[in-house]
C-alpha positions as CSV (number, residue, x, y, z in Angstrom):
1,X,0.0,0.0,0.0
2,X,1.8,3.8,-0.9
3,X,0.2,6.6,0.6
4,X,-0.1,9.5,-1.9
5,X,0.7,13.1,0.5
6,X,0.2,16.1,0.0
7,X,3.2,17.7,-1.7
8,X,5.3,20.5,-1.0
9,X,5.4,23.1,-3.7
10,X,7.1,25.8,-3.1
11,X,8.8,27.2,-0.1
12,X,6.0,29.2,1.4
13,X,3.3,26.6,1.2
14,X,1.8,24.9,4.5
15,X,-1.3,23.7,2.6
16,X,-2.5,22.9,-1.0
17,X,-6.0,22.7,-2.4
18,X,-7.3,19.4,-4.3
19,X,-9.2,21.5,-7.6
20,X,-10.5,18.2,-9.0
21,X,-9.3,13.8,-8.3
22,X,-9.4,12.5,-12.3
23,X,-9.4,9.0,-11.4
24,X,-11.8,7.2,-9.1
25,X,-11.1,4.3,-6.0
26,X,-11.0,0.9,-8.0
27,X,-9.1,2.5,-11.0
28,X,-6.2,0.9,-12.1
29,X,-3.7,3.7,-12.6
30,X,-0.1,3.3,-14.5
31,X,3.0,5.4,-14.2
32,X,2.7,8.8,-15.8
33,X,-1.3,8.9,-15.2
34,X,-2.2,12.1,-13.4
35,X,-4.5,11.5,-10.2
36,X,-6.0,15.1,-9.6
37,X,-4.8,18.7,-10.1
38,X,-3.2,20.3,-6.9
39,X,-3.1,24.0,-6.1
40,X,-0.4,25.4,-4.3
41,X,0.0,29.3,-3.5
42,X,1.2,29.9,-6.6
43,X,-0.2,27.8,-9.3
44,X,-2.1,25.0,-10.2
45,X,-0.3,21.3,-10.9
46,X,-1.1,18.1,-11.8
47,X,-0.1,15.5,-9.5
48,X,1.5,12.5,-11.3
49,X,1.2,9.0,-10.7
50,X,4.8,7.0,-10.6
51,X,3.6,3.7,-9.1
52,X,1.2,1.3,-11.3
53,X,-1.7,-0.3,-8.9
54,X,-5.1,0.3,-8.0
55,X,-6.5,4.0,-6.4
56,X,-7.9,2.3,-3.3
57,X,-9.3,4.8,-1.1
58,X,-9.5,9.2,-1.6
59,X,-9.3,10.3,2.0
60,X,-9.7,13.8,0.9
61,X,-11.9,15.0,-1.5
62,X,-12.1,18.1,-4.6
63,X,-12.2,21.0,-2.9
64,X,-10.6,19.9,0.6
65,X,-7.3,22.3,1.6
66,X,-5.0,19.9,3.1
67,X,-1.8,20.7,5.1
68,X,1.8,19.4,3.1
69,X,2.7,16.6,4.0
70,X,-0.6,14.7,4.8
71,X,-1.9,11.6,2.9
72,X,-5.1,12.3,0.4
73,X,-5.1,8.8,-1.0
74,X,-3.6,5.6,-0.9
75,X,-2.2,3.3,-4.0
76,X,-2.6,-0.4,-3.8
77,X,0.1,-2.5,-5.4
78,X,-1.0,-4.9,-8.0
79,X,-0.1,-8.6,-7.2
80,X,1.5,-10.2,-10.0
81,X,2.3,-13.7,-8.5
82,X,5.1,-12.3,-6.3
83,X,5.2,-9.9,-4.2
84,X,6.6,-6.0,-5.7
85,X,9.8,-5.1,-4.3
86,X,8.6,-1.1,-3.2
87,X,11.1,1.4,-4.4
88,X,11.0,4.6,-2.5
89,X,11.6,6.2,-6.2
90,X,7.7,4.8,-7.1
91,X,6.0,7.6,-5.3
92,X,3.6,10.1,-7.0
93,X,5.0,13.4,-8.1
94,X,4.2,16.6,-9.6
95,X,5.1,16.9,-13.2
96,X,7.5,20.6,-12.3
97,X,9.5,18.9,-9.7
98,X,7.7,18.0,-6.3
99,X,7.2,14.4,-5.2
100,X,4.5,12.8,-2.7
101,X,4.0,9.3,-2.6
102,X,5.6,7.7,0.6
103,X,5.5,3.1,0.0
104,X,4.8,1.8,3.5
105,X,7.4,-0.4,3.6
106,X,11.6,0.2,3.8
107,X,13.7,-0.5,0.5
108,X,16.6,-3.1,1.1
109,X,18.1,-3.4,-1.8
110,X,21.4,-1.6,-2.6
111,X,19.9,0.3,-5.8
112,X,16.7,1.4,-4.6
113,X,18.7,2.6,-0.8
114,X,18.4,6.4,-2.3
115,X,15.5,8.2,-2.6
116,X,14.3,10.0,-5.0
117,X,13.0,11.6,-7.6
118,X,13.2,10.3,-11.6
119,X,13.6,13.8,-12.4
120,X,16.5,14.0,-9.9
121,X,18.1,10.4,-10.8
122,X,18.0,12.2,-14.7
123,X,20.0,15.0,-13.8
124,X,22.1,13.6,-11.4
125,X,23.5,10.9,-14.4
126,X,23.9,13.8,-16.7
127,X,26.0,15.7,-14.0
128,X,27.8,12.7,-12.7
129,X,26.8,13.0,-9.1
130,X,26.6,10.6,-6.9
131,X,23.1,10.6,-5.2
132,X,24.3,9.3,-1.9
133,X,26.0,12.6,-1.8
134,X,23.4,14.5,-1.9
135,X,20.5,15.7,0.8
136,X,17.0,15.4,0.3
137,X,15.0,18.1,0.6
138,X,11.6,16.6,-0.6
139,X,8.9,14.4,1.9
140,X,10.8,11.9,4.2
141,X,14.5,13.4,2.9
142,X,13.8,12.7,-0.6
143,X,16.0,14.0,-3.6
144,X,14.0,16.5,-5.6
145,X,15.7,17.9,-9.2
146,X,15.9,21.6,-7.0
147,X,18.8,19.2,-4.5
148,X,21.0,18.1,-7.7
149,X,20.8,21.6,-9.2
150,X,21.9,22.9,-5.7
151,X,24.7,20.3,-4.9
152,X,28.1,21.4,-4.6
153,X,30.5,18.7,-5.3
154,X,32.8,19.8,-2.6
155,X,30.2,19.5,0.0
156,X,28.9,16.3,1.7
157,X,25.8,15.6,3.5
158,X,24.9,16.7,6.9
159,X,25.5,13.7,8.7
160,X,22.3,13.3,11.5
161,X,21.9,12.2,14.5
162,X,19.7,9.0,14.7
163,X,17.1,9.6,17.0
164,X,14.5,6.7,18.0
165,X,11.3,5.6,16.2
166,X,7.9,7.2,17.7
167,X,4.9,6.5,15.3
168,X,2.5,9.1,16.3
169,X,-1.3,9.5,16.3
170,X,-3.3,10.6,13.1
171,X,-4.2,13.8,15.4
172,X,-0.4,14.1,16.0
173,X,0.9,13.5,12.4
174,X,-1.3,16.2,10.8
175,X,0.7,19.2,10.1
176,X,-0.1,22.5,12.3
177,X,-1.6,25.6,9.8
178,X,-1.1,29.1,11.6
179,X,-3.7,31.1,11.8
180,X,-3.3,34.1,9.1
181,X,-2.4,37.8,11.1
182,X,-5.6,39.1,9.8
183,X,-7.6,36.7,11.9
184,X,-6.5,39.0,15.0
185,X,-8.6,41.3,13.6
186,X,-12.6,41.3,14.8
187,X,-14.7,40.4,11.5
188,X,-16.8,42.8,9.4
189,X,-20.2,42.3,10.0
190,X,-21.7,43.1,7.4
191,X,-25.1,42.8,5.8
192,X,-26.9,41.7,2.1
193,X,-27.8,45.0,1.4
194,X,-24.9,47.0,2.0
195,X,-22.3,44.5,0.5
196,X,-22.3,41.2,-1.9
197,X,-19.8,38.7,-0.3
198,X,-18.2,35.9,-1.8
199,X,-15.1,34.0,-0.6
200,X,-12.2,34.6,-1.8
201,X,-10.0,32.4,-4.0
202,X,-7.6,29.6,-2.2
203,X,-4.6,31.1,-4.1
204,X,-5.7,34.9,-3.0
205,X,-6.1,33.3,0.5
206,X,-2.5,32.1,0.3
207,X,-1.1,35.4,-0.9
208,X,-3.3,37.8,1.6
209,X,-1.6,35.3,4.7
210,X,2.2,35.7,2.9
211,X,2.0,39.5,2.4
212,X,0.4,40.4,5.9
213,X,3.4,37.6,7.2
214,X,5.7,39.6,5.7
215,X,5.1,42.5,7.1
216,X,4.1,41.7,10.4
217,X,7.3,39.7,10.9
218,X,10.5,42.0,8.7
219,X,11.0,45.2,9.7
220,X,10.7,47.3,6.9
221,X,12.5,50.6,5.9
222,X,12.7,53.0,2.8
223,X,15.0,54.7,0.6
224,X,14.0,56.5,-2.6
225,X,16.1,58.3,-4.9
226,X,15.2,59.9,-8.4
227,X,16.4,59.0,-11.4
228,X,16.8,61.2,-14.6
229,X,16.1,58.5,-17.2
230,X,16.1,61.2,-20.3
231,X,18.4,59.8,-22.5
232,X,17.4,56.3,-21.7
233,X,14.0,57.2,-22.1
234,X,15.1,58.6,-26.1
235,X,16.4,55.1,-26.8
236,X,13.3,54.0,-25.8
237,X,12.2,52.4,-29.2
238,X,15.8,51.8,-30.4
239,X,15.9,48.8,-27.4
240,X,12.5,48.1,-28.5
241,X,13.2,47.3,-32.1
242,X,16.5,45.6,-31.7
243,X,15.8,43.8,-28.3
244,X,12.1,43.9,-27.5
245,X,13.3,45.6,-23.9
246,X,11.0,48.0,-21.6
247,X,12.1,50.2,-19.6
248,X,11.6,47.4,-17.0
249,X,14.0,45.4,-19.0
250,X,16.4,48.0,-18.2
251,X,15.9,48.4,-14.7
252,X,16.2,44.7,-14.3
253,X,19.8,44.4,-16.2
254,X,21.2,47.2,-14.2
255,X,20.1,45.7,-10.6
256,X,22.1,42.5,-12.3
257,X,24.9,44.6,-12.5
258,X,24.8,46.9,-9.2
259,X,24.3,43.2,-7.5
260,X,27.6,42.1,-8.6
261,X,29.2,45.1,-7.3
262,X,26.9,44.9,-4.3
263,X,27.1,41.0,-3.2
264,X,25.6,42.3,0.4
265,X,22.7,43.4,-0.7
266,X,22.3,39.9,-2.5
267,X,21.6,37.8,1.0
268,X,19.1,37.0,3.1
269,X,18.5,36.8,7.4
270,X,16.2,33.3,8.8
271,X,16.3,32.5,12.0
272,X,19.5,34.2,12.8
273,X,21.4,32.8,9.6
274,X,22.8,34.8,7.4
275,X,22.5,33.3,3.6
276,X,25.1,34.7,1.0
277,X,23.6,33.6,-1.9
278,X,25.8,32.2,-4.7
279,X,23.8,33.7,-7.5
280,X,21.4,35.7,-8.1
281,X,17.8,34.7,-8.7
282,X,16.1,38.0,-9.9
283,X,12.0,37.7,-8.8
284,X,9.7,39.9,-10.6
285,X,6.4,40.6,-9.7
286,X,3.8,39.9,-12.6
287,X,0.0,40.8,-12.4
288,X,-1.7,37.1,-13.1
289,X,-5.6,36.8,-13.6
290,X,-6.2,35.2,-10.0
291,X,-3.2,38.2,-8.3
292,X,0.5,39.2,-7.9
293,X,2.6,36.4,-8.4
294,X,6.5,35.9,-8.4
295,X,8.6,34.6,-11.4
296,X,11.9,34.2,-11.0
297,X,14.9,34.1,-13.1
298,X,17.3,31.6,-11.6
299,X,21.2,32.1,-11.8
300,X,21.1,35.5,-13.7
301,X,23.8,37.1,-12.7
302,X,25.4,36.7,-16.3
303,X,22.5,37.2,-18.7
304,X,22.9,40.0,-21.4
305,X,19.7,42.4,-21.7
306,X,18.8,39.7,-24.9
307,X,18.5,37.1,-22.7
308,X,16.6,39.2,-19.6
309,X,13.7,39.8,-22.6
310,X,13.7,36.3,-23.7
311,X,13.3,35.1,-19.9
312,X,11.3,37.0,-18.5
313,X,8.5,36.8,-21.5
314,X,8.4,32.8,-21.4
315,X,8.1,33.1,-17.4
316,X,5.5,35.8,-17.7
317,X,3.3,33.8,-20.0
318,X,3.9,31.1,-17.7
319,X,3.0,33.1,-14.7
320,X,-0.3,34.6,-16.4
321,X,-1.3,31.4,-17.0
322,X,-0.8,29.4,-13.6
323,X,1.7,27.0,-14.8
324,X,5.0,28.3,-12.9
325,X,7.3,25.3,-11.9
326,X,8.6,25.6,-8.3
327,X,12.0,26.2,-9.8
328,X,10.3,29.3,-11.4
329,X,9.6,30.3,-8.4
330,X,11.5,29.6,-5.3
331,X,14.5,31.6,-3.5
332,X,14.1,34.6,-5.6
333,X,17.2,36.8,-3.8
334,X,16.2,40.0,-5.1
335,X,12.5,41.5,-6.7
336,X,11.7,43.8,-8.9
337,X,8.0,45.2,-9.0
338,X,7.5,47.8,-11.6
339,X,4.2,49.5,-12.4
340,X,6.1,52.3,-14.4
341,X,2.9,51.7,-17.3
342,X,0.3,53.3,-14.9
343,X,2.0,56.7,-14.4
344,X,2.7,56.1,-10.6
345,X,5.1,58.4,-9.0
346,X,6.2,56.6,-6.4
347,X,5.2,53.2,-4.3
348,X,6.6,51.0,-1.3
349,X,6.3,47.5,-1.7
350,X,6.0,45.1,0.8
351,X,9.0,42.7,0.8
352,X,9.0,39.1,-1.0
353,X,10.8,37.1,1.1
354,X,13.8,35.5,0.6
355,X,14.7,38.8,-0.9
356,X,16.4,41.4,1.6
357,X,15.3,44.3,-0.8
358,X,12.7,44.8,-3.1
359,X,12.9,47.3,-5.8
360,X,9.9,49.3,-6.7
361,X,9.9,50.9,-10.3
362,X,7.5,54.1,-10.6
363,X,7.0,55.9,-14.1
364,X,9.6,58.1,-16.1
365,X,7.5,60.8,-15.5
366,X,7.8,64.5,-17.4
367,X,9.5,66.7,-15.0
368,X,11.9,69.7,-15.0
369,X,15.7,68.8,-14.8
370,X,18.5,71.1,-13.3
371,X,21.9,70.7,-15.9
372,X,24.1,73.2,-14.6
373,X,22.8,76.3,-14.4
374,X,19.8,75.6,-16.5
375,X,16.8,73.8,-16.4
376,X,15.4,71.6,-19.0
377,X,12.4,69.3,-18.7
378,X,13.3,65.7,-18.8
379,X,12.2,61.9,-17.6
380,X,12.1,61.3,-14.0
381,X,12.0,58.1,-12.2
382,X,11.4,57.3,-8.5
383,X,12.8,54.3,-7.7
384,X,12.3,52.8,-4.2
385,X,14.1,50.1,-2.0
386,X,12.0,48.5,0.8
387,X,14.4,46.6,2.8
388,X,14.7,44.1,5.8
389,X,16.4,45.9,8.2
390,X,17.6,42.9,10.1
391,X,20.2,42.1,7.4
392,X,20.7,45.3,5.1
393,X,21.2,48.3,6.7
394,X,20.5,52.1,5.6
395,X,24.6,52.8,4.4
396,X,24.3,49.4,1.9
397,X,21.0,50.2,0.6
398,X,22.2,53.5,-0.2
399,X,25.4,52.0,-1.8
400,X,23.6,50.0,-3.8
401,X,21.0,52.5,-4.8
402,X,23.9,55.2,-6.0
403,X,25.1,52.7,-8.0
404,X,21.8,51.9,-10.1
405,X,21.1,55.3,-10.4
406,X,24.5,56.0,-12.0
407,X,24.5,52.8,-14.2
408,X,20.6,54.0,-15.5
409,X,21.5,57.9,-16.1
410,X,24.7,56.5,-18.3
411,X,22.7,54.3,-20.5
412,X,26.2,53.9,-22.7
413,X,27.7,52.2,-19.8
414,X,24.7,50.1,-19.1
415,X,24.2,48.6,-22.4
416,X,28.4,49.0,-23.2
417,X,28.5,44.4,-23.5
418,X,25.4,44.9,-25.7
């Protein structure tokens, strides 16, 4: 018998929603048959079947919000004159990357003694790592494709503890949900003729808990500095024409750039660690049909403003659509949130965490310019950093702003590898 659990898609989930089961108890399912669709807090997935058998029992039903981690069905293994050796690989998974299926009983055998995910077993034979090497991040320690990308081959595995056996009750196993800050606040009573209620959707839900989180838990200060984006502005339709950039494009490239020369303002403070990221996975904040959502563009510390177009379209799509992987959207270590097409002049964003700093884009706004003794009327841009104060303080977010101010008012030396 394999439990199928709820799996963990992205960092910030606690909980996922069941939208629909497409197979019923008594089915016979085979690998690579999706069981239901699954939404997490940022998109909807299908959840993947990776152990042939029979669908014996749904313990949760469409509709149900169930905490990561707890079971939702169970798989019974088809008896085929001898009993199925159970492979901790054969578990159901998520077709971006997660994994969920938990056999009941231990592998033995030497080539089954790792688990994890097919996806992960893939990549780790292309890279040439060795999979005993590397720790599991997934359900029960399981390798997910995220743990290959992430291993270093210089570093071994945490070695842990063992610690004794306790099976504990159903009341004791399921997962504990914290109550959303909001809820501290008394309820609005309100009534059918002043007001038409209707309840909100899971993933809005998700993201009202994570924003009001957020704030409630990183302290938050500000730093805004105006940029005179004139000349950048005047190539406006030249980047347009030969790269498909925005102005956002722009923005984007030259955080790239004040990151490298800024590698402080690239980490991150949980539970007094301090994380240096490695790279830098730049988040930005796209408006999708069911609200704000976060794509992010892993490793881009290299990409050329070709590139940053070509990205950040395909993610965008994907974004607007509801079909982000969790790689598209976990550990994003700096966020851009631009709503420079609305003529806003000026905004402070809440931060998306893990990202110390969030970078607010208003509009190039019409203004009038002092050069010298004369003034001219130019392109203004606010642009605003909200940052976590327990890891960046006010002298490197002003560091890091000088120096994105000076690479986007000397658009030559932005765009000079071009």
């Amino acid at each position: 018998m394999y439990e199928i659990t709820m799996p963990k898609l992205s960092d910030s989930m606690q909980e996922g929603k069941i939208i629909a089961w497409k197979v019923m108890p008594g089915a016979r399912v085979r690998e690579g048959d999706v069981l239901a669709e699954v939404e997490s807090d940022k998109a909807t997935m299908e959840l993947e079947c990776f152990h042939s058998g029979v669908l014996s029992r749904i313990v949760h039903g469409d509709g149900s919000e169930v905490p990561v981690g707890e079971v939702i069905g169970y798989i019974e293994a088809e008896a085929k004159g001898a009993k199925p050796e159970p492979a901790p690989e054969q578990r159901v998974r998520v077709t971006a990357g997660g994994g969920c299926a938990t056999p009941a009983p231990a592998a033995t055998s030497a080539e089954t003694r790792v688990a994890a995910s097919p996806r992960a077993r893939k990549l780790a034979q292309e890279k040439g790592i060795d999979l005993n090497r590397v720790k599991g991040s997934g359900p029960g320690g399981r390798i997910i494709a995220q743990d290959v990308e992430a291993f270093s081959p210089g570093r071994a595995p945490t070695a842990e503890k063992p610690t004794a056996t306790i099976t504990p009750s159903p009341e004791e196993k399921r997962p504990a949900i914290k109550p959303s800050p909001d809820e501290e606040l008394p309820a609005i009573d309100v009534t059918e003729e002043e007001a038409e209620v209707v309840e909100a959707s899971y993933r809005l839900k998700t993201q009202a808990r994570r924003v009001t989180a957020a704030k409630h838990v990183i302290p938050h200060f500000y730093i805004t500095r105006s940029i005179v984006v004139t000349r950048l502005f005047a190539r406006k339709e030249e980047l347009k024409q030969k790269y498909g950039a925005t102005i956002t494009h722009l923005i984007m490239l030259a955080a790239l750039k004040a990151l490298k020369l800024h590698p402080e303002a690239n980490r991150s403070y949980d539970r007094g660690r301090i994380i240096k990221w490695k790279g830098i996975n730049l988040g930005l904040a796209v408006d999708a049909e069911e609200g704000l959502t976060v794509a992010v563009i892993r490793n881009a510390q290299e990409l050329s403003l070709k590139e940053i177009v070509e990205r950040t379209r395909a993610l965008v799509e994907k974004a607007r659509s509801g079909k982000l992987s969790p790689d598209e959207r976990r550990h994003p270590t700096f966020t851009v949130s631009s709503l420079g097409m609305f003529d806003v002049e000026q905004f402070e964003p809440i931060i998306n965490p893990p990202s110390a700093i969030t970078l607010a884009a208003a509009s190039a706004l019409t203004a009038p310019v002092v050069d010298g003794d004369a003034i001219e009327v130019g392109r203004v841009m606010k642009l605003t950093l909200s940052c976590d104060h327990r890891i960046i303080d006010g002298i490197i977010a002003a560091k890091f702003l000088a120096e994105l101010k000076r690479l986007l008012e000397n658009d030559d030396e932005l765009l000079v590898d071009e």
